[in-house]
C-alpha positions, 0 to 999 in steps of 0.5 A: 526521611521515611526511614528514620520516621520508620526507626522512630516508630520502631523505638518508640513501640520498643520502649512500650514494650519495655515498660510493659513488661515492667508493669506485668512484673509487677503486677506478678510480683504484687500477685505473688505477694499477696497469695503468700498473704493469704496463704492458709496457717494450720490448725495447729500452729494458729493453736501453738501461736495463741497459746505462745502469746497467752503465755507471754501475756500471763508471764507479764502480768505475773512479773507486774503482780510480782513487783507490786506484791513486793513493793507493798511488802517493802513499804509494810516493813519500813513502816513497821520497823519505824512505829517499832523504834518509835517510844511510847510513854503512857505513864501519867506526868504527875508520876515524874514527881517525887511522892511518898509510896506505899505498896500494898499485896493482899490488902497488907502494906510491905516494905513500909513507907517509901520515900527519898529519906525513908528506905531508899532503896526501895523507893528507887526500885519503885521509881525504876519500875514505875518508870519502866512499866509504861514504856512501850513503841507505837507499834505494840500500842496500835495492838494492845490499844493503848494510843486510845486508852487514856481515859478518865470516869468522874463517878459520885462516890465519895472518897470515904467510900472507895477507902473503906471498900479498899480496906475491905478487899484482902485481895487488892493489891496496888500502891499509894502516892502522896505528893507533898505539892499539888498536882493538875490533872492532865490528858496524854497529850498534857493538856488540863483535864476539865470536868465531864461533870460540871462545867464549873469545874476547869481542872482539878487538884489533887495530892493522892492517887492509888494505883492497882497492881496486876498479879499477871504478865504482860500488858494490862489495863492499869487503874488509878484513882485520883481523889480530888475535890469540885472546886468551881475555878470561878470562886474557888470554892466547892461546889458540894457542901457535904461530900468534899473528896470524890475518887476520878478512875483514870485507866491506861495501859501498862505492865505492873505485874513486875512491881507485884512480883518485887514487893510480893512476900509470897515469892520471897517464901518460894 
């Protein structure tokens, strides 16, 4: 019996021992493990550390700005190339029409009378031109200001005057429309103009108009004059008794340089 109390006891302490050292194992391993922790880096290589990840730092910002850059670019392009295949037409609807012309340079008539029956060839030229001379993209009219340029001036000047003042000019240069029905005066958008100055006065009615041609190239303001009566839209008649014909400027944007340069007698001569 004492014996094997005895080889208890010594197994037992033997076991202790085991787990002892166990334990001291680890703690020496846990202890190698942290002076590894905290061993000390240089100078130099926490200075090489900072600068490596400030470099990957900017290169990524870099490739994000220029992704962005890139897809702002892309976006601009698509826009630009669809309002430059998108058409603008800025010529006046009563143009669509068929109308007697004349074309006037330096004040003189030309070519004579322009019509379907009356020198044909001409006339259609004409058309041709006038067709062509508001035709523009959305893109070229964000930048000559045509979109918001489609505006209409009521002014108290008689007709008679504007005529003599015309006449007078040996300079003027531009082009008369007669229309065999009456037109309506009407917005860009097709609407019915309505008067700024009575508010009698829903529309208007007209059968002549004249239009200024410009002696330079490229896009320019384009003016027409509408000659027109104030005809209360109630009663149907005039609301001034003494003048009857007023003159309405109507402004866009266009190219007439190249009607001009048609019917100018002075480029035949060169």
């Amino acid at each position: 019996m004492e014996e094997k109390e005895v080889m208890k006891e010594i197994e037992e302490k033997e076991v202790v021992s085991t787990v002892e050292n166990q334990e001291d194992g680890k703690k020496v391993n846990e202890t190698e493990t942290r002076e590894v922790k905290n061993e000390k880096v240089t100078d130099e290589e926490l200075y090489a550390k900072i600068q490596t990840e400030k470099m990957l730092k900017n290169q990524k910002i870099k490739k994000i700005s220029i992704i962005s850059v890139l897809s702002v670019v892309f976006a601009l392009a698509v826009v630009i190339i669809c309002l430059a295949s998108i058409p603008l037409n800025l010529k006046p609807v009563f143009l669509n029409q068929d109308y007697v012309a004349k074309v006037f340079i330096g004040g003189e008539s030309y070519a004579g009378t322009l019509s379907n029956d009356t020198n044909q060839e001409e006339y259609n030229k004409l058309r041709e031109l006038v067709d062509s001379a508001f035709n523009q993209t959305y893109f070229s009219g964000l930048f000559n200001g045509s979109l918001s340029n489609y505006n209409f001036t009521e002014s108290r000047t008689p007709y008679s005057t504007f005529l003599d003042t015309l006449k007078n000019d040996k300079e003027s240069n531009y082009v008369t429309f007669e229309f065999s029905q009456e037109q309506t005066l009407k917005n860009r958008d097709g609407s019915v103009y309505e008067s700024t100055r009575s508010t009698r006065v829903k529309s208007f009615k007209f059968t002549n108009v004249y239009m200024q041609l410009s002696d330079k190239e490229g896009d320019n303001n384009v003016t027409f004059y509408v000659v027109v009566q104030y005809i209360n839209t109630s009663t149907g008649e005039s609301i001034d008794e003494k003048t009857k014909d007023y003159v309405i400027k109507m402004t866009t944007v266009g190219q007439t340089y190249p009607i001009f340069e048609h019917f100018n007698p002075n480029d035949d001569a060169e």
